[in-house]
VEXNUTOR-220370 format. One record per residue (C-alpha): residue number from 1; residue in three letters; z, y, x. Coordinates in Angstrom, 2 decimals, padded with zeros to 5 digits. Layout:
<rs>
+-----+------+---------+---------+---------+
:  nr : rest :       Z :       Y :       X :
+-----+------+---------+---------+---------+
: NUM :  ALA :       Z :       Y :       X :
...
+-----+------+---------+---------+---------+
</rs>
This chain:
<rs>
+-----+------+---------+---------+---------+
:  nr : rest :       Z :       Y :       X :
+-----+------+---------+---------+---------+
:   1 :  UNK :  057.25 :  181.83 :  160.65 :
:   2 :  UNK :  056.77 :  180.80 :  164.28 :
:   3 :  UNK :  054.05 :  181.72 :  166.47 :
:   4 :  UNK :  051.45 :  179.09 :  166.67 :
:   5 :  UNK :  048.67 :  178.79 :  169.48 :
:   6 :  UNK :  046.45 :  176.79 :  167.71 :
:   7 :  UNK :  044.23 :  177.68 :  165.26 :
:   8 :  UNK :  046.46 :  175.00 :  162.98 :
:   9 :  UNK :  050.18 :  174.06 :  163.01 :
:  10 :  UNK :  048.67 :  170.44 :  163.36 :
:  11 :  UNK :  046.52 :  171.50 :  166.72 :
:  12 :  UNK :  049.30 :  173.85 :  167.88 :
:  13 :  UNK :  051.43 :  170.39 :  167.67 :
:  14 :  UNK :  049.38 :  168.31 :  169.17 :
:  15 :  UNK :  048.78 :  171.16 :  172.11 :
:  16 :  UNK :  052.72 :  170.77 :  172.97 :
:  17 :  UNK :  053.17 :  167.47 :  172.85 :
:  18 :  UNK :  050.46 :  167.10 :  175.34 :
:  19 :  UNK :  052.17 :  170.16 :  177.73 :
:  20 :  UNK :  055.17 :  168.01 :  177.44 :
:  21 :  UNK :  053.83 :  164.63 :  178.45 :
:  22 :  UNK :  051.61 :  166.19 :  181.20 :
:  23 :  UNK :  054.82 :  167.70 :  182.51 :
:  24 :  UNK :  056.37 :  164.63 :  182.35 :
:  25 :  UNK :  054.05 :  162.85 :  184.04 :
:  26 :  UNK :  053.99 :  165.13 :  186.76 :
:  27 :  UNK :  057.77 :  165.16 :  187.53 :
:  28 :  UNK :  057.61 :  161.51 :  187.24 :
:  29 :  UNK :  054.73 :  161.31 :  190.09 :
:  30 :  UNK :  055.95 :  163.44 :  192.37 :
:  31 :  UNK :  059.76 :  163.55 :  191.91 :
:  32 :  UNK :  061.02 :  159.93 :  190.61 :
:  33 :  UNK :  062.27 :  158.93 :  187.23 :
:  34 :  UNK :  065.28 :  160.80 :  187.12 :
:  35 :  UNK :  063.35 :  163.55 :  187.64 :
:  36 :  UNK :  062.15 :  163.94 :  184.21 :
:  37 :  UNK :  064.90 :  165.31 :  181.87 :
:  38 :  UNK :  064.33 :  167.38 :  179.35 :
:  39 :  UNK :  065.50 :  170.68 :  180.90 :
:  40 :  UNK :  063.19 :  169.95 :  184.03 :
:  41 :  UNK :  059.95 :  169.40 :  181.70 :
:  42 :  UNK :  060.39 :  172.13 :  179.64 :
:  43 :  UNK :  060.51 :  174.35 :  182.91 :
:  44 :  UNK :  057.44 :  172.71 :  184.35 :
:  45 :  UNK :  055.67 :  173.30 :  180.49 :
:  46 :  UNK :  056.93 :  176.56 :  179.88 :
:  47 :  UNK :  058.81 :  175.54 :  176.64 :
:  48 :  UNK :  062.15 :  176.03 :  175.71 :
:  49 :  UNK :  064.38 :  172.93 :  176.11 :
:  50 :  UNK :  065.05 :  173.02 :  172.36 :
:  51 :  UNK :  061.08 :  172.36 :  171.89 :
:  52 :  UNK :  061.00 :  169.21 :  174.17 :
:  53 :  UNK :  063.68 :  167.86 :  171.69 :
:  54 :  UNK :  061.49 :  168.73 :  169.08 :
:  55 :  UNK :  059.18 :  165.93 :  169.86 :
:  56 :  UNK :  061.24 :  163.85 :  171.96 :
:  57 :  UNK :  064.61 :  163.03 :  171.32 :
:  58 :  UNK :  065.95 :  161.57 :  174.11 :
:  59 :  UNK :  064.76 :  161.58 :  177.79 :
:  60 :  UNK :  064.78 :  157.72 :  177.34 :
:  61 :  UNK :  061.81 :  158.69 :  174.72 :
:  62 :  UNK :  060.29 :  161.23 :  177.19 :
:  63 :  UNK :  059.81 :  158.97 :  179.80 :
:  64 :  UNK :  058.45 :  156.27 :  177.87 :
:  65 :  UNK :  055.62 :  158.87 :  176.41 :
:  66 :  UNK :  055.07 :  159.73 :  179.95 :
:  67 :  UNK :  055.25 :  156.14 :  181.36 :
:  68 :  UNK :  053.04 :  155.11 :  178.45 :
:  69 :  UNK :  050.53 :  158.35 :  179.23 :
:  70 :  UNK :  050.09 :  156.95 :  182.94 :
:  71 :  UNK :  049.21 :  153.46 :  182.13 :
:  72 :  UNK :  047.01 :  154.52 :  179.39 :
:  73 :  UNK :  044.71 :  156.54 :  181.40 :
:  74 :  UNK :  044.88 :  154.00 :  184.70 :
:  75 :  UNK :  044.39 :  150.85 :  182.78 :
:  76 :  UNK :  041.07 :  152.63 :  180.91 :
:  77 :  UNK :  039.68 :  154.25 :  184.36 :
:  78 :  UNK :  040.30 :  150.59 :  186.20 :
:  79 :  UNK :  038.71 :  148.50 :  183.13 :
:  80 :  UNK :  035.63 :  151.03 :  182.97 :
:  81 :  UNK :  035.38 :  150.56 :  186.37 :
:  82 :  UNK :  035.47 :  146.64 :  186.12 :
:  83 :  UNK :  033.17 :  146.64 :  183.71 :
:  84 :  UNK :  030.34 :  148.20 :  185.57 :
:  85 :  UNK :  030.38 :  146.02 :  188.60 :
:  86 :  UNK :  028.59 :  142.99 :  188.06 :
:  87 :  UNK :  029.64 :  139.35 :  189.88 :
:  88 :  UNK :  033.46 :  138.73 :  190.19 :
:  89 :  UNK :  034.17 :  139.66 :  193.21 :
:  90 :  UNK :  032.08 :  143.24 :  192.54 :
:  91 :  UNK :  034.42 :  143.61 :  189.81 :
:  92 :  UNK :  037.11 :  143.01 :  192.30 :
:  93 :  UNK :  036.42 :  145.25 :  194.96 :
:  94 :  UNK :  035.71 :  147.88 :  191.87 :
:  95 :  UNK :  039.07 :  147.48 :  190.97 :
:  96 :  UNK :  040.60 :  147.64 :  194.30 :
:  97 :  UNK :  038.92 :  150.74 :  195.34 :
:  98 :  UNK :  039.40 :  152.81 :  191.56 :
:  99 :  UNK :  043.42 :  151.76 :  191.88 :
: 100 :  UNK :  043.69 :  153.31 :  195.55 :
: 101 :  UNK :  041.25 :  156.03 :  194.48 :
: 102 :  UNK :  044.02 :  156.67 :  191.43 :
: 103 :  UNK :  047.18 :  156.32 :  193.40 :
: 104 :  UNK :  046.00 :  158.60 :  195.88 :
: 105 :  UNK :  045.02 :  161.67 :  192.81 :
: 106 :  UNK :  047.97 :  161.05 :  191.35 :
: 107 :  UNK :  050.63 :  158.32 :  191.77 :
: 108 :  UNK :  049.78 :  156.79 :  188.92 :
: 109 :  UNK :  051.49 :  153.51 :  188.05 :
: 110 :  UNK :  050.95 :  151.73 :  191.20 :
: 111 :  UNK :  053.82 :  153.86 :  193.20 :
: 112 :  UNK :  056.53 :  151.54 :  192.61 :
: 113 :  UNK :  058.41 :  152.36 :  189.42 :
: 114 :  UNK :  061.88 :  150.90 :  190.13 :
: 115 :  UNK :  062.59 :  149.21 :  186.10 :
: 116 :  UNK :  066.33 :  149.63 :  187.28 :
: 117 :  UNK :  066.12 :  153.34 :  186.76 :
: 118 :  UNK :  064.46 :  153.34 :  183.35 :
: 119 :  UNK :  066.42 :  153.24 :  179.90 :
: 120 :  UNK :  066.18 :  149.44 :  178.81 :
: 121 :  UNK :  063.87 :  150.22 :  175.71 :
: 122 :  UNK :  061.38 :  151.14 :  178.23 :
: 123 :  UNK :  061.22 :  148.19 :  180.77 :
: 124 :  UNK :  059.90 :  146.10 :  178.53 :
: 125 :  UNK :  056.88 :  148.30 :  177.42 :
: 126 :  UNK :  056.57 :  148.78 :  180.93 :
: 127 :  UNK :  055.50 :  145.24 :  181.30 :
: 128 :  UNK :  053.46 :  144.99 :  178.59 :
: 129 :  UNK :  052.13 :  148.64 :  180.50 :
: 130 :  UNK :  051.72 :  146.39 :  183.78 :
: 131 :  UNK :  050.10 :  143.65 :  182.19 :
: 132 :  UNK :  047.09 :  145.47 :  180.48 :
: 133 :  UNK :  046.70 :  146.94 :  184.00 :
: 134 :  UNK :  046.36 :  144.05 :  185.18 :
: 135 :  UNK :  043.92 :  142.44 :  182.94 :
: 136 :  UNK :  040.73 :  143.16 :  184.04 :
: 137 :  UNK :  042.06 :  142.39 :  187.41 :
: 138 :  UNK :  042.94 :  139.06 :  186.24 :
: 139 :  UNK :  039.56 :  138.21 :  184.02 :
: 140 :  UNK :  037.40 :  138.95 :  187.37 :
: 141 :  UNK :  039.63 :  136.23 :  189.83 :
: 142 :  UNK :  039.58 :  133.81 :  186.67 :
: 143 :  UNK :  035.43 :  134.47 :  186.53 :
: 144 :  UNK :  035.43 :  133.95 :  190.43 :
: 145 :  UNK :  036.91 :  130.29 :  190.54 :
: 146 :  UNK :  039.69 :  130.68 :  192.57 :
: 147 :  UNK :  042.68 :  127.19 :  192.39 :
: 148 :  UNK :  045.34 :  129.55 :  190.86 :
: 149 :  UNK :  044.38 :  132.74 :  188.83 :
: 150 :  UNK :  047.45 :  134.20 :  188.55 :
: 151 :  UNK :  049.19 :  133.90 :  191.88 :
: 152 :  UNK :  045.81 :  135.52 :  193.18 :
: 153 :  UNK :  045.75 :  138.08 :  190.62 :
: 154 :  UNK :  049.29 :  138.94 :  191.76 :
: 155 :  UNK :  048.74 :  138.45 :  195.68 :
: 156 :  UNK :  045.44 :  141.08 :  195.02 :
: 157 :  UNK :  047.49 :  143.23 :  193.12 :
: 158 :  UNK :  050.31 :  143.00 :  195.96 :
: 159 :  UNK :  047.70 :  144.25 :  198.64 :
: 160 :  UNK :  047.06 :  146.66 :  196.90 :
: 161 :  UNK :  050.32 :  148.06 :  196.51 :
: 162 :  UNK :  050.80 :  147.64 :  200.12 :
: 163 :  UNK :  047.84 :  150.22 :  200.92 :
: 164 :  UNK :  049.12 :  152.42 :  198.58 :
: 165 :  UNK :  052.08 :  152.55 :  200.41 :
: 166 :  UNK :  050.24 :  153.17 :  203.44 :
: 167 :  UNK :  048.26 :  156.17 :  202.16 :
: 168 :  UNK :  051.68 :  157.60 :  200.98 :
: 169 :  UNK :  052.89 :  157.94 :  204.96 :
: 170 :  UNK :  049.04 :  159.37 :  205.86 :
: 171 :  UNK :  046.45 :  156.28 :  206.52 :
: 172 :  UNK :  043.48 :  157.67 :  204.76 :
: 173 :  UNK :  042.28 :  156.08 :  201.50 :
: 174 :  UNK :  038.82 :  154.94 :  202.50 :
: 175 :  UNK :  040.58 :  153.14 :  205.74 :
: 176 :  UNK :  043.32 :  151.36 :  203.11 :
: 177 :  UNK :  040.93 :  150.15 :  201.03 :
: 178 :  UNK :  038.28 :  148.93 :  203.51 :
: 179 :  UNK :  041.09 :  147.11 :  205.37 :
: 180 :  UNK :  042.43 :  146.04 :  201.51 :
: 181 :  UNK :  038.96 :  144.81 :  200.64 :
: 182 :  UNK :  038.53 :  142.77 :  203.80 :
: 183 :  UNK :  042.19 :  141.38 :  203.21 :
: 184 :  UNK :  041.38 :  140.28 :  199.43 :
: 185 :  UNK :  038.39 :  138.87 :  200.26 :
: 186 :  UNK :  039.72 :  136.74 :  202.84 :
: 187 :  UNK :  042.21 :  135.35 :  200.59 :
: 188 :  UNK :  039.77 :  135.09 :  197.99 :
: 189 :  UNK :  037.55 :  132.32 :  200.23 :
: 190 :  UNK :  040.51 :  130.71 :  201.04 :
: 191 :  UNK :  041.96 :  130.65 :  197.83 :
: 192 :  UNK :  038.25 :  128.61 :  196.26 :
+-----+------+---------+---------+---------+
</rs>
């Protein structure tokens, strides 16, 4: 019988599975998508390549936990930050400042994941990935009145991919998002 670390085979499952998408996740961030093959995140997790296959069996399926891991824990950091603030535009700037604050921790997924490089069963949960993300986003420009909700929702969102560029190559975070606040919010005005 194999050696469990758990104090049940269930736990000692569920214990893996997480080393393996936390691996994943952290090729993907700071190496690229083609990055994370199984042989690379069973080095990073300290399991044998055989036990990566073991729970996923293909690196399409890999990525797509690890993709799906990312989005999961950004979309509920971003909405529980949105739902805090109060007016619109609070919820807004909430927004804007929680995504930079994420990118900068840990790429999460608003580094620019190229869909060309993933396996075609995962672009399209990808969108759906990007479209949750965006939702809160999108209910606080609706609330604030603006002509057209979702070309502002997308121009927002497009500043604030911008400034996570920027931080990438070394402006600071709290310079990137006053500069992206001041930016949205001009837009914003003009935009009502």
């Amino acid at each position: 019988m194999p050696r469990i670390d758990a104090p049940t085979v269930a736990e000692h499952h569920v214990m893996r599975r997480t080393a393996i998408i936390a691996a994943a996740r952290d090729l993907l961030g700071t190496a690229g998508v083609s990055a994370v093959t199984p042989a690379a995140v069973a080095g990073r997790s300290g399991l044998a390549r055989t036990s990566v296959y073991q729970y996923f069996p293909s690196t399409g399926a890999l990525l797509a936990a690890a993709v799906e891991a990312t989005f999961a824990d950004s979309s509920a950091t971003l909405a529980a930050g949105v739902e805090q603030a109060g007016d619109p535009r609070s919820r807004i700037h909430a927004y804007v400042r929680d995504a930079l604050r994420l990118a900068a921790r840990d790429h999460g997924p608003f580094h620019q994941l190229t869909l060309s490089d993933l396996p075609p069963d995962c672009v399209a949960r990808v969108r759906e990935l990007h479209d949750a993300l965006l939702a809160p986003l999108r209910s606080a420009v609706e609330d604030l009145g603006v002509h057209d909700p979702t070309l502002m929702t997308g121009l927002v969102f497009g500043a604030i991919s911008a400034a996570v560029q920027l931080v990438d190559h070394g402006r600071g975070v709290a310079e990137a998002t006053a500069g992206t606040l001041s930016f949205v919010d001009a837009g914003l005005d003009a935009a009502r």
